[in-house]
Structures are given as C-alpha cells and as structure tokens.
C-alpha positions in Angstrom: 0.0 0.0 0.0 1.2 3.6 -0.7 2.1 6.2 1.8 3.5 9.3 1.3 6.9 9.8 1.3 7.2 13.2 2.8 5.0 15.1 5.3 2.4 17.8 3.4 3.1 21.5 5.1 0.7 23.3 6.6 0.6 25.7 4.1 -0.4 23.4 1.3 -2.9 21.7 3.6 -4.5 25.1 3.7 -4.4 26.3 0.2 -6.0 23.0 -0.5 -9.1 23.4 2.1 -9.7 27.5 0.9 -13.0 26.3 -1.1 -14.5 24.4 1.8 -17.1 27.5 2.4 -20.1 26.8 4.2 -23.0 28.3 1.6 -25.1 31.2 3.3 -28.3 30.1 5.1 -31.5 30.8 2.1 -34.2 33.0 4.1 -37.5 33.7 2.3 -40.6 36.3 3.6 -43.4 35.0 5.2 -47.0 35.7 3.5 -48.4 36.6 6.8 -46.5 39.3 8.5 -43.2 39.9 6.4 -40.8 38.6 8.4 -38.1 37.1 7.0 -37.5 33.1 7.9 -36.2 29.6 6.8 -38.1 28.6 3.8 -40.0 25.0 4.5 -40.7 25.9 8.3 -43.4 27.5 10.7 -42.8 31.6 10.6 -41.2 32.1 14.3 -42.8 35.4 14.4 -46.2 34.8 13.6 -46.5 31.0 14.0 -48.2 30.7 10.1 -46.9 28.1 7.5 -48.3 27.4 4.1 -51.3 30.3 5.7 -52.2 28.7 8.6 -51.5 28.8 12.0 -49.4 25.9 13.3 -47.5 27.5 16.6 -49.9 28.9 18.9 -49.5 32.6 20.1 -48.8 32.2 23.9 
C-alpha cells in the first residue's frame, strides 16, 4: 500500500481546504407578516406556515 513519502506542510494543507465555504443560510418572507425566515418551516414570528397557523400565540 502507498504512503506518502514526505509530510504535506501546513501551508499546502491550507491552500487546499480554501473552497470548503459553508453556503449562506437561504431565508424567504413570510405571506403573513413579512418577516423574514427559513423557507419549509413555521414563521417564528407569527406561527403561520403554508397560511395557517401551526404555533400557537402564547
């Protein structure tokens, strides 16, 4: 089995990892109030998905 002959620098490590980016969270606006939240999930302003309410207003 192969192993690498020499050890990789820290540098090169580094170059190498530069386009591991975590993507930026995707908000939408919610039809009820505005508000901007995670799309496929219960406003957690108003407590509305898909128009009705599913969290209740305590």
């Amino acid at each position: 089995m192969a192993l690498p002959k020499k050890r990789q620098s820290k540098a090169r490590s580094r170059k190498r990892r530069t386009h591991y980016k975590s993507s930026p969270v995707a908000t939408t606006t919610c039809a009820q109030c505005s508000e901007t939240k995670m799309p496929h999930r219960a406003c957690p302003n108003c407590g509305y998905y898909r128009g009705r309410p599913v969290i209740s207003a305590s």
